[in-house]
Backbone as XML, in Angstrom:
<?xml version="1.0"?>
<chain id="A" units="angstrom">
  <residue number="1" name="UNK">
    <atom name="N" x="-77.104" y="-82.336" z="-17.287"/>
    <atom name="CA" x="-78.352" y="-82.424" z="-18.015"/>
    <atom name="C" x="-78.700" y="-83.887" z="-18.223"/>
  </residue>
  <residue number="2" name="UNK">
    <atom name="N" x="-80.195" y="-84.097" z="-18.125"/>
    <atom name="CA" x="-80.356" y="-85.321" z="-18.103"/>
    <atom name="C" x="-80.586" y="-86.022" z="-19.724"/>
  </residue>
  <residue number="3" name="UNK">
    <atom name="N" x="-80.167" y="-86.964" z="-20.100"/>
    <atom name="CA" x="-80.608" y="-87.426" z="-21.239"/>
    <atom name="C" x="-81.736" y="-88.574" z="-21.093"/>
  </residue>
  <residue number="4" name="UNK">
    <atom name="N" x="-83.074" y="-88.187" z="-21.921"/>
    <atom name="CA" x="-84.249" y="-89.558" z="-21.377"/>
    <atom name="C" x="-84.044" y="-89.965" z="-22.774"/>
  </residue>
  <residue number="5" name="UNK">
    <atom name="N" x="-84.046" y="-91.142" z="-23.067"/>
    <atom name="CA" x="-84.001" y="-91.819" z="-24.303"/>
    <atom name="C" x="-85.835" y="-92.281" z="-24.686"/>
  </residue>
  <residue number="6" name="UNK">
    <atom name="N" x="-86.279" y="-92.937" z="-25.635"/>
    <atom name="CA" x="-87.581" y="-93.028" z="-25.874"/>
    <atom name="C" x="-87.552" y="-94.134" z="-24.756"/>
  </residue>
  <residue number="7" name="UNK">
    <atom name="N" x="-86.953" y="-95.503" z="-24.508"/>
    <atom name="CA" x="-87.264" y="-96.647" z="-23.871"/>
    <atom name="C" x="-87.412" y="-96.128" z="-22.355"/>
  </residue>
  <residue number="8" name="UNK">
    <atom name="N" x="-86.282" y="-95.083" z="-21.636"/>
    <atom name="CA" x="-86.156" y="-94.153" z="-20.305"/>
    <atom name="C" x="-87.349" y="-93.781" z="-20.446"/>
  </residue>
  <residue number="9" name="UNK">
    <atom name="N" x="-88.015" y="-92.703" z="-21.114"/>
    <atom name="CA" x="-88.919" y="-92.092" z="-20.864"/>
    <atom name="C" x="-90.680" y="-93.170" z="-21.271"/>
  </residue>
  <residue number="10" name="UNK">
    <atom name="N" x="-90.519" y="-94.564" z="-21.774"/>
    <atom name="CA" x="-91.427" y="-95.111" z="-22.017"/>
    <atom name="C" x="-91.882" y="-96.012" z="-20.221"/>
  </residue>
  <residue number="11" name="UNK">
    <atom name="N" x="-90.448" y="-96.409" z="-19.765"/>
    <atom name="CA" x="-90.595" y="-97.076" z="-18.785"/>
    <atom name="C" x="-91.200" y="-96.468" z="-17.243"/>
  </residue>
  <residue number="12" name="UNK">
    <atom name="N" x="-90.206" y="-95.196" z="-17.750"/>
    <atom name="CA" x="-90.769" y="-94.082" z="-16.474"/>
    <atom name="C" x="-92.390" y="-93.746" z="-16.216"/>
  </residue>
  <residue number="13" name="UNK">
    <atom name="N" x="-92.540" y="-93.682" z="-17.988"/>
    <atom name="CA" x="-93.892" y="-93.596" z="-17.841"/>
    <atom name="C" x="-94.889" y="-94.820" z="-17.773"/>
  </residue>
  <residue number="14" name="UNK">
    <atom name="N" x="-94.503" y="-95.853" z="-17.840"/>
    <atom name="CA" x="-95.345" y="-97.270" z="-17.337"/>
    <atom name="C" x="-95.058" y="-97.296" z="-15.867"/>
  </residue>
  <residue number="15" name="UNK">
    <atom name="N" x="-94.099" y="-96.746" z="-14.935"/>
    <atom name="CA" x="-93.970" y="-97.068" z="-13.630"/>
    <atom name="C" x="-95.225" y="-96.089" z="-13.034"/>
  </residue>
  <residue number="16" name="UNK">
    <atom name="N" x="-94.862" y="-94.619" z="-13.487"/>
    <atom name="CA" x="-95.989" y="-93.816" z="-13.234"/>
    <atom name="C" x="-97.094" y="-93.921" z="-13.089"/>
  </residue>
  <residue number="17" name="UNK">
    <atom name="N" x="-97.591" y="-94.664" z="-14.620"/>
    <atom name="CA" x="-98.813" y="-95.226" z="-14.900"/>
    <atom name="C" x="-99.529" y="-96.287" z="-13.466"/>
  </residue>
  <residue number="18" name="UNK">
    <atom name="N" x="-98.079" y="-97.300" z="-13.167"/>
    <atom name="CA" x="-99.174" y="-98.245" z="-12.463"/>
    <atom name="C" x="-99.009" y="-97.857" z="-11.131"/>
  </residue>
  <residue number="19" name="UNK">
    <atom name="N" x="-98.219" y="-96.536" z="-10.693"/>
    <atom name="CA" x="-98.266" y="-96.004" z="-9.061"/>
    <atom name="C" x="-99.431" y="-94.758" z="-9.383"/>
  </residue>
  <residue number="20" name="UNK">
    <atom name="N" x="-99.878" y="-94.740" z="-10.442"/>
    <atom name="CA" x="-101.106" y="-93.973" z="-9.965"/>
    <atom name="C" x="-102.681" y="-94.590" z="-9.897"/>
  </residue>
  <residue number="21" name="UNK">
    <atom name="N" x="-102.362" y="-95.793" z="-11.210"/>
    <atom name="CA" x="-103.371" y="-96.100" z="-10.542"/>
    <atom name="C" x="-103.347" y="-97.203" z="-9.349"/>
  </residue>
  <residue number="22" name="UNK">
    <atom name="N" x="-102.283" y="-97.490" z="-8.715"/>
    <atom name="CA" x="-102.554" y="-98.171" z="-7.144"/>
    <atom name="C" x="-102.804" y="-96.963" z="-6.403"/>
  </residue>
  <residue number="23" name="UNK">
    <atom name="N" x="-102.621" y="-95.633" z="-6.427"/>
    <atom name="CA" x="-102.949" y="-94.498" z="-5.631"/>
    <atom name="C" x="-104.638" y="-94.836" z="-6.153"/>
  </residue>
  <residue number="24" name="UNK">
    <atom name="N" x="-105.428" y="-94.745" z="-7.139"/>
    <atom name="CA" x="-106.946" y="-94.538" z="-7.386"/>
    <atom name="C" x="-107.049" y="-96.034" z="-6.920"/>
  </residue>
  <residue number="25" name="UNK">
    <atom name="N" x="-106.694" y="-96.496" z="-6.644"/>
    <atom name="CA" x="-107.344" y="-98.539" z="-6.623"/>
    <atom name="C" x="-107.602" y="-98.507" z="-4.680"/>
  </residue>
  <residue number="26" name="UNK">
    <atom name="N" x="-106.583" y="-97.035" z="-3.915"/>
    <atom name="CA" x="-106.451" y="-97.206" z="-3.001"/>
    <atom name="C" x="-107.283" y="-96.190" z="-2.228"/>
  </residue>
  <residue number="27" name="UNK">
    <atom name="N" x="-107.521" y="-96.317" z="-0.749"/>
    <atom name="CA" x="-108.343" y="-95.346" z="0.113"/>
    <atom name="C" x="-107.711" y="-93.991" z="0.095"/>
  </residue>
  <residue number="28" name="UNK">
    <atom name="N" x="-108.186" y="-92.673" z="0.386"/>
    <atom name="CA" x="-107.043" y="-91.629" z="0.447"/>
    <atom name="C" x="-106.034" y="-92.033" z="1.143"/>
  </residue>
  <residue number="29" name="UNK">
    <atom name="N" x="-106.161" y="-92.327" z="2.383"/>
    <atom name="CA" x="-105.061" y="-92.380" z="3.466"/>
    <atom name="C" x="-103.893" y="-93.126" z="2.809"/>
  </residue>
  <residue number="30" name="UNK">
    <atom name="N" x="-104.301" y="-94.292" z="1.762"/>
    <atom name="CA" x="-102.977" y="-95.369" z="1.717"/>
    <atom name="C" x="-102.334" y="-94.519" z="0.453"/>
  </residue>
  <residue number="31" name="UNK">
    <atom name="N" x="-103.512" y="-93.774" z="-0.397"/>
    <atom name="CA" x="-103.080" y="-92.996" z="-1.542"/>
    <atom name="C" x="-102.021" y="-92.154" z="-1.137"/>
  </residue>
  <residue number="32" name="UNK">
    <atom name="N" x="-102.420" y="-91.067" z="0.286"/>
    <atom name="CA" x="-101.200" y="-90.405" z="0.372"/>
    <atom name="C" x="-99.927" y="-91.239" z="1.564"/>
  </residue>
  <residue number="33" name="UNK">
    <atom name="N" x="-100.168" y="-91.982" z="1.523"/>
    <atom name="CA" x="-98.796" y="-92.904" z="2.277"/>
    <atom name="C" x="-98.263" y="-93.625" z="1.261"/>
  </residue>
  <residue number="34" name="UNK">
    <atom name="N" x="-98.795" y="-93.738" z="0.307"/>
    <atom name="CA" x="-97.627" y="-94.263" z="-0.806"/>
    <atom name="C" x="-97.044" y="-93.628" z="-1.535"/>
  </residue>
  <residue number="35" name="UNK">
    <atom name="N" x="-97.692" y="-91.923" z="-1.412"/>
    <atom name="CA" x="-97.086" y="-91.316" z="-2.580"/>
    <atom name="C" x="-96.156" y="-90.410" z="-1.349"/>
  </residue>
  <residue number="36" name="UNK">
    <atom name="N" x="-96.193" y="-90.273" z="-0.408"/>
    <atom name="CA" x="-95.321" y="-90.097" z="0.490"/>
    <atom name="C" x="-93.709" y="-91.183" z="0.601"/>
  </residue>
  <residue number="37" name="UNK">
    <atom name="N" x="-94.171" y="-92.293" z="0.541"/>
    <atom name="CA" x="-93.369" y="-92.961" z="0.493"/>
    <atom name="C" x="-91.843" y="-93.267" z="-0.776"/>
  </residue>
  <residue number="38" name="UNK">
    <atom name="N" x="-93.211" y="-92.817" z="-1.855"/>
    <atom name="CA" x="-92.085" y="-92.818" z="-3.374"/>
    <atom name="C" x="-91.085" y="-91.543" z="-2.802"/>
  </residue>
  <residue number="39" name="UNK">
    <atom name="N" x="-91.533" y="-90.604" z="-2.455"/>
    <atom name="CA" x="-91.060" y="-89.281" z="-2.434"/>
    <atom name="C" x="-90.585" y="-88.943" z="-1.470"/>
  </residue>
  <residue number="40" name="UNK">
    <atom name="N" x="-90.577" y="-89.834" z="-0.544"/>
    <atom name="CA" x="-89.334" y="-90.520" z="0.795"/>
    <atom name="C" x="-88.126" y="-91.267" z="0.226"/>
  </residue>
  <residue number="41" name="UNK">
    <atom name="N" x="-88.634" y="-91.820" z="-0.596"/>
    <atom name="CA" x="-87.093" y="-92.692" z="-1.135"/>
    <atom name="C" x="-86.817" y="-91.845" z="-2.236"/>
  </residue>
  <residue number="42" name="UNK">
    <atom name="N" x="-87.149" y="-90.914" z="-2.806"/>
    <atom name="CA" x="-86.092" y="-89.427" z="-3.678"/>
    <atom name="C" x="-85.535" y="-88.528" z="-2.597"/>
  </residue>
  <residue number="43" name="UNK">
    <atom name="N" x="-85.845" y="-89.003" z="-1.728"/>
    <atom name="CA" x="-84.912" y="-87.940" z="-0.575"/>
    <atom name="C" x="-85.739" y="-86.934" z="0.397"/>
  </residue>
  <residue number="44" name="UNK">
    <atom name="N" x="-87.184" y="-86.699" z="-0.162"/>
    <atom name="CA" x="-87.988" y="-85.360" z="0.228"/>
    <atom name="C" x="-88.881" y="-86.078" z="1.057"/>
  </residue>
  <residue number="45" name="UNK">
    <atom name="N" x="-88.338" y="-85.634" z="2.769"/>
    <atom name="CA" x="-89.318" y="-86.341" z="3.916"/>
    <atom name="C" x="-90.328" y="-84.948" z="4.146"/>
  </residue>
  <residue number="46" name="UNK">
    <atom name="N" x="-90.976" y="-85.379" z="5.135"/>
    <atom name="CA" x="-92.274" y="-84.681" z="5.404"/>
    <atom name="C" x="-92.006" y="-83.171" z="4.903"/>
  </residue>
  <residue number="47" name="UNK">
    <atom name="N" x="-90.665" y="-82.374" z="5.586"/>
    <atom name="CA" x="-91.184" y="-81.054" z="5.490"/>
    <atom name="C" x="-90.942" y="-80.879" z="4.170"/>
  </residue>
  <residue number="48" name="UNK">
    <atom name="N" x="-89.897" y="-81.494" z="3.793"/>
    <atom name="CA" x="-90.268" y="-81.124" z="1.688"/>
    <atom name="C" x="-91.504" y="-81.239" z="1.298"/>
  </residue>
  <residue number="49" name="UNK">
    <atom name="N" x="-91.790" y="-82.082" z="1.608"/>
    <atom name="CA" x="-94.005" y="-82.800" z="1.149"/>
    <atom name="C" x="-94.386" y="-81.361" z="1.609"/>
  </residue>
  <residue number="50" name="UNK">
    <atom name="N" x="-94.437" y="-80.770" z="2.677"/>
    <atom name="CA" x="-95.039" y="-79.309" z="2.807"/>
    <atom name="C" x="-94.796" y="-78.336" z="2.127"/>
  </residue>
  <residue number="51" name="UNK">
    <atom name="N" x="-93.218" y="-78.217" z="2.001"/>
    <atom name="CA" x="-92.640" y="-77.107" z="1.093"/>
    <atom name="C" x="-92.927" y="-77.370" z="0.206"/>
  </residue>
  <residue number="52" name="UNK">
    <atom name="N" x="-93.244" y="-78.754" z="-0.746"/>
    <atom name="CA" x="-93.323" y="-79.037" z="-2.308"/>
    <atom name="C" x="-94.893" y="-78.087" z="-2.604"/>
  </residue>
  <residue number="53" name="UNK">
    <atom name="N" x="-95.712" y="-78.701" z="-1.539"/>
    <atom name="CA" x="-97.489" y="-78.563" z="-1.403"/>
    <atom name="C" x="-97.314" y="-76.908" z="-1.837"/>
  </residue>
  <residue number="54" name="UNK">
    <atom name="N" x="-96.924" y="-76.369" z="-0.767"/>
    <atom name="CA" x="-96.600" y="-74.910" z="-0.604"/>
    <atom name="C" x="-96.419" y="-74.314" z="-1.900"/>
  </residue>
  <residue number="55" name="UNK">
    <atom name="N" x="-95.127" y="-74.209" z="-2.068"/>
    <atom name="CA" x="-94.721" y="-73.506" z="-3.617"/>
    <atom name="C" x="-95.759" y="-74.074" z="-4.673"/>
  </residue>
  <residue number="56" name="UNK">
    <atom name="N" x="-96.231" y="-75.429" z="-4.775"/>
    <atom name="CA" x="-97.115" y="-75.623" z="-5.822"/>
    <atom name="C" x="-98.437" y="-74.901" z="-6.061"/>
  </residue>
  <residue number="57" name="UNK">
    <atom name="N" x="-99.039" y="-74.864" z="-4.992"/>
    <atom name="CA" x="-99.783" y="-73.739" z="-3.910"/>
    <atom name="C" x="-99.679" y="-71.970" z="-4.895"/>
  </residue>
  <residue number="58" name="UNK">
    <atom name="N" x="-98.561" y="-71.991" z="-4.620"/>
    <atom name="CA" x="-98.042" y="-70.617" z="-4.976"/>
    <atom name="C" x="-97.852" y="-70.239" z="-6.508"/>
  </residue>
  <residue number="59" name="UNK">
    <atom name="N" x="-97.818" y="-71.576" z="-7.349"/>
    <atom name="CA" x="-97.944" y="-71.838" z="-8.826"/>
    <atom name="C" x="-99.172" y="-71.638" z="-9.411"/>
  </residue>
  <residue number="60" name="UNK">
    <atom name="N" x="-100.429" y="-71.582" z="-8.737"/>
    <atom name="CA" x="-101.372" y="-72.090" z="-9.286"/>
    <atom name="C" x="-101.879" y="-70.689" z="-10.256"/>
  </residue>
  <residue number="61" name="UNK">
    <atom name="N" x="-102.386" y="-71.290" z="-11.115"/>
    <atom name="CA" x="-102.777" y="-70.030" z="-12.105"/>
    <atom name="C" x="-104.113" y="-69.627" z="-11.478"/>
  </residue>
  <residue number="62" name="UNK">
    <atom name="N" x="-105.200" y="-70.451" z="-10.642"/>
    <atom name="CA" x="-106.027" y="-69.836" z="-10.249"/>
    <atom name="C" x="-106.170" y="-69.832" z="-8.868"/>
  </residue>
  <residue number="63" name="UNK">
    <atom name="N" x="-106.415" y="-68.990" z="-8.078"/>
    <atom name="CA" x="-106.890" y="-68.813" z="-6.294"/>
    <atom name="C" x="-108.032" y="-68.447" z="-6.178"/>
  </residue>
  <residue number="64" name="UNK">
    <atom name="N" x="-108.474" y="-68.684" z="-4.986"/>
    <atom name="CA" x="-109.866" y="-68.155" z="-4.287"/>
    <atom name="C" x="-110.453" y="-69.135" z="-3.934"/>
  </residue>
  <residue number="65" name="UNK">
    <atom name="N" x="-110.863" y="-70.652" z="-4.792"/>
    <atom name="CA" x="-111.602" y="-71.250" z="-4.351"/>
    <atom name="C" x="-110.293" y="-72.616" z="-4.081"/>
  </residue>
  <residue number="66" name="UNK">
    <atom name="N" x="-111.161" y="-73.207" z="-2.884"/>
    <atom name="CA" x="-110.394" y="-74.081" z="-2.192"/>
    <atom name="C" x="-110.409" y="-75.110" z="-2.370"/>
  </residue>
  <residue number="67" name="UNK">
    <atom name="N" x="-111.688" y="-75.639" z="-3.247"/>
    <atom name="CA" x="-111.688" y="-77.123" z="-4.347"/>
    <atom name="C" x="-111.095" y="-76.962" z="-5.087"/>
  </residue>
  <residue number="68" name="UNK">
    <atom name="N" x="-110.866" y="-76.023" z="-5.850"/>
    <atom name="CA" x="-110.299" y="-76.128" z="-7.464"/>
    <atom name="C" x="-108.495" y="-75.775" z="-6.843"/>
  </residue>
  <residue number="69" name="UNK">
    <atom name="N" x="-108.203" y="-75.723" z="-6.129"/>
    <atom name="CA" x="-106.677" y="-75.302" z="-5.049"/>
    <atom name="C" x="-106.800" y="-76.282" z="-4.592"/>
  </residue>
  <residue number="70" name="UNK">
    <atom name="N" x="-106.980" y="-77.528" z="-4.049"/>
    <atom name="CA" x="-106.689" y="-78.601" z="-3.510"/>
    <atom name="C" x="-106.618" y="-79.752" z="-4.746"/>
  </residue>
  <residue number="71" name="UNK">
    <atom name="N" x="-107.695" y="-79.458" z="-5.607"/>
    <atom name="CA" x="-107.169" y="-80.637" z="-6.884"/>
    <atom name="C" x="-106.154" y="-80.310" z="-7.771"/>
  </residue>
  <residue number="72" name="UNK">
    <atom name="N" x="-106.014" y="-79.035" z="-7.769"/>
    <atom name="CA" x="-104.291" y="-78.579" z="-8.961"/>
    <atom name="C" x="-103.398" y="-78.854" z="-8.188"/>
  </residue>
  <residue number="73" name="UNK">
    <atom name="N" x="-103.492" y="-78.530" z="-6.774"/>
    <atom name="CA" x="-102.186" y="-78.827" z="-6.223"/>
    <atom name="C" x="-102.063" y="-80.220" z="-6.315"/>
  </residue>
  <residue number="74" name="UNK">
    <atom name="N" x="-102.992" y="-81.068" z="-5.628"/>
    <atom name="CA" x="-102.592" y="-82.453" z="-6.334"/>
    <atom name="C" x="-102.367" y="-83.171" z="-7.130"/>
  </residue>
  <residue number="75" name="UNK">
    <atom name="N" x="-102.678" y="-82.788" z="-8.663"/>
    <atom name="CA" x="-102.484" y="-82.733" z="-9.761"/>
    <atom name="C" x="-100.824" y="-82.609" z="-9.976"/>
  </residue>
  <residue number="76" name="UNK">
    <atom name="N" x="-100.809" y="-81.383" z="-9.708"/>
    <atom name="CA" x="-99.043" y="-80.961" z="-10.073"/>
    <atom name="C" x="-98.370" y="-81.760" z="-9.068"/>
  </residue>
  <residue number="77" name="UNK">
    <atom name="N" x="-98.734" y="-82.012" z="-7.917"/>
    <atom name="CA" x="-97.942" y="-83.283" z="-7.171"/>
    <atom name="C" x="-98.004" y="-84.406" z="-7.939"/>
  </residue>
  <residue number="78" name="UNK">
    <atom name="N" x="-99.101" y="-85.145" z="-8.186"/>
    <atom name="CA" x="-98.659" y="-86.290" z="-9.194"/>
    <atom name="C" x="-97.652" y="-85.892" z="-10.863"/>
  </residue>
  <residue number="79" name="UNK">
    <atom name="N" x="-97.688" y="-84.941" z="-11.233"/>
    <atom name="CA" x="-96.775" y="-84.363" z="-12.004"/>
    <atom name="C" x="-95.555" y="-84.860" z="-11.534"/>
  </residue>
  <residue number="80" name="UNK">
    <atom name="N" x="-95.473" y="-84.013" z="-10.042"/>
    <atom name="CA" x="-93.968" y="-84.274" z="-9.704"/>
    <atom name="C" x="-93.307" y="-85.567" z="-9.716"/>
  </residue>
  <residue number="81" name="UNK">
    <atom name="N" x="-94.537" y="-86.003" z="-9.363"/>
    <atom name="CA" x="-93.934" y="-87.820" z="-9.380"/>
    <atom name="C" x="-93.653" y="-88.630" z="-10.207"/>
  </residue>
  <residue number="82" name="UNK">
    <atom name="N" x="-94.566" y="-88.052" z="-11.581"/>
    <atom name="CA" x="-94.429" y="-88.843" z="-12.189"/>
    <atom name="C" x="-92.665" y="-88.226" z="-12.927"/>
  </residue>
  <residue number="83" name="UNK">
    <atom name="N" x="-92.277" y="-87.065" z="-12.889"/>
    <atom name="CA" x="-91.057" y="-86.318" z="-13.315"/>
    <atom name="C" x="-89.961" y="-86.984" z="-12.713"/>
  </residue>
  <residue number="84" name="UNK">
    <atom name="N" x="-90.247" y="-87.024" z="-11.449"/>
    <atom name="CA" x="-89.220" y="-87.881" z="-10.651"/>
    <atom name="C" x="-88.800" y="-89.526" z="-11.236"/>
  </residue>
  <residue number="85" name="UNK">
    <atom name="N" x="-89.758" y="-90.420" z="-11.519"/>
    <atom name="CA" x="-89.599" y="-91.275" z="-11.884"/>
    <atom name="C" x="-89.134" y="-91.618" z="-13.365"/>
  </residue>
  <residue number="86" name="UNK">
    <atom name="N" x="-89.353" y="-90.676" z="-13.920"/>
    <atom name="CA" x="-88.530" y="-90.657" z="-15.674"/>
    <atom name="C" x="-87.157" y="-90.109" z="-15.596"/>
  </residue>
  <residue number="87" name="UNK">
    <atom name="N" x="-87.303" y="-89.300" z="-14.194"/>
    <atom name="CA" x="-85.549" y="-89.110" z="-14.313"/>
    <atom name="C" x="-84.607" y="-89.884" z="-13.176"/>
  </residue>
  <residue number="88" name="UNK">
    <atom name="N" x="-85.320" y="-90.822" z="-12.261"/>
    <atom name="CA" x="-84.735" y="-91.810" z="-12.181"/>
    <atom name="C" x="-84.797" y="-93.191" z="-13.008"/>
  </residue>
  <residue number="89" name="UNK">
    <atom name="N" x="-84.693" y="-93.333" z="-13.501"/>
    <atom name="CA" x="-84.360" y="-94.080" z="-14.619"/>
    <atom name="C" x="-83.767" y="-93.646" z="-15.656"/>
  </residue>
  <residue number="90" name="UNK">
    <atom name="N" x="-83.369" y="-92.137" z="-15.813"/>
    <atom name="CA" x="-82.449" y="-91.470" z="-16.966"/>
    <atom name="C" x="-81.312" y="-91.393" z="-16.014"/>
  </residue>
  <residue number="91" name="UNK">
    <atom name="N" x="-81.105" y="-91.480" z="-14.617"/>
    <atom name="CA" x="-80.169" y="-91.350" z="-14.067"/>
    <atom name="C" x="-79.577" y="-92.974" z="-13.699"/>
  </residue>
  <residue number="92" name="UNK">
    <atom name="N" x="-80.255" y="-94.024" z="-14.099"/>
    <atom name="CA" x="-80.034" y="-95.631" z="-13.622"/>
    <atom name="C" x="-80.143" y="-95.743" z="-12.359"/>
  </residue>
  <residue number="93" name="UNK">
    <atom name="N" x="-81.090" y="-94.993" z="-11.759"/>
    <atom name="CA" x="-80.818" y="-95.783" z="-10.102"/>
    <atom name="C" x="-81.683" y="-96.715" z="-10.017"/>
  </residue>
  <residue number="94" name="UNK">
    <atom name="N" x="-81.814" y="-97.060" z="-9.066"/>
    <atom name="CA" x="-82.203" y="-98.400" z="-8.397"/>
    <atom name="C" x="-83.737" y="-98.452" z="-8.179"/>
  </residue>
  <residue number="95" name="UNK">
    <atom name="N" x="-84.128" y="-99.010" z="-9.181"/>
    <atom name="CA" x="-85.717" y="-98.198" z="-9.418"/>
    <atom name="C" x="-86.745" y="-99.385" z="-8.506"/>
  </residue>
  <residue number="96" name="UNK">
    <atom name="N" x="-85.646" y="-100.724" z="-8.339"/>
    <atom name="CA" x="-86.574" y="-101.655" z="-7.157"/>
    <atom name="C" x="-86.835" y="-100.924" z="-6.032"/>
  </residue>
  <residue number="97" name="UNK">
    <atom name="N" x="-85.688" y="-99.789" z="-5.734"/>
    <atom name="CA" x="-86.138" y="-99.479" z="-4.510"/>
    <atom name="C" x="-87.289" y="-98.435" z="-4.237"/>
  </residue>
  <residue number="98" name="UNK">
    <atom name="N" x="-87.765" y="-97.915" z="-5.477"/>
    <atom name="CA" x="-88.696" y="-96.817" z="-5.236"/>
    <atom name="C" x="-90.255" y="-98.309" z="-5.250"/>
  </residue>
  <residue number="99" name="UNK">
    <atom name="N" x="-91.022" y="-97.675" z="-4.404"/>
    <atom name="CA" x="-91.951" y="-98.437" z="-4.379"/>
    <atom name="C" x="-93.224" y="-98.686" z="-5.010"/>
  </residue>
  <residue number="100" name="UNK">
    <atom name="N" x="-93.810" y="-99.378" z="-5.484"/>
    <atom name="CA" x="-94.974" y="-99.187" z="-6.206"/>
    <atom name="C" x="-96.505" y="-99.929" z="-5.681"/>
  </residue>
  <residue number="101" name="UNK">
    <atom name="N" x="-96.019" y="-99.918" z="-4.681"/>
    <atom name="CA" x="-97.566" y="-100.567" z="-4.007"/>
    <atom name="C" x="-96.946" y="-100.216" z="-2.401"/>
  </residue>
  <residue number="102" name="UNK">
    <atom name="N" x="-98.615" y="-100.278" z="-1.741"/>
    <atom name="CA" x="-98.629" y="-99.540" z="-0.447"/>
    <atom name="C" x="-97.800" y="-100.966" z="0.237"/>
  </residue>
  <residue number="103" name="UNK">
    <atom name="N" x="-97.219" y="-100.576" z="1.537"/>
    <atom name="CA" x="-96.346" y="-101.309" z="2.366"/>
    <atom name="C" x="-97.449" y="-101.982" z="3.165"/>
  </residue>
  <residue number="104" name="UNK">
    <atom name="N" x="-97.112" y="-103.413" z="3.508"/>
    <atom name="CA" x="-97.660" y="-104.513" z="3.465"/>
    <atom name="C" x="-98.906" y="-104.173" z="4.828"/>
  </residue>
  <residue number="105" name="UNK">
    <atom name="N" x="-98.083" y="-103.370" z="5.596"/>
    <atom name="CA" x="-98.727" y="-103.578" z="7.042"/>
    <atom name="C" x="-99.935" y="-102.245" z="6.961"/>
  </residue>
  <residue number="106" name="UNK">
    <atom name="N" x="-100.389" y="-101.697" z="6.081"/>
    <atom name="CA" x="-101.788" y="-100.714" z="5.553"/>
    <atom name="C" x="-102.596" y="-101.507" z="5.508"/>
  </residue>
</chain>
């Protein structure tokens, strides 16, 4: 079980904070190559990104329409990310290596 302390869970949430808004500061394409990228260095390459999409997909409290299903699912993806990043840092890893701005050559 993870323990987040207030400072864990303050920092997680300032990292969050400024990888989302470099995702809004950025074009879609670099938006989803960076948030691909955070979620490349937690371990989950492409077909997780599908399977994650998928089951989230499968969460949604509402179906039918395909706008309001493409912004929850992305929604609860930035969720995920931002979850991921409060519990790396409750776990001490190596939080230089998760990235927070798009890679140089975008």
């Amino acid at each position: 079980m993870l323990e987040i302390g207030h400072r864990t869970l303050r920092e997680g949430l300032d990292r969050a904070a400024d990888l989302l808004k470099l995702q809004r500061l950025s074009n879609p394409n670099e938006a989803e190559q960076l948030a691909a990228s955070v979620l490349e260095n937690f371990g989950i390459d492409e077909l997780g990104r599908i399977e994650l999409k998928d089951r989230l997909r499968q969460m949604l409290p509402v179906k039918g329409d395909p706008v309001i299903e493409i912004l929850m699912t992305s929604s609860m993806s930035s969720g995920v990310l931002v979850g991921l990043l409060i519990a790396s840092g409750a776990l001490e890893a190596d939080l230089d290596a998760i990235p927070d701005c798009p890679p140089v050559d975008l």
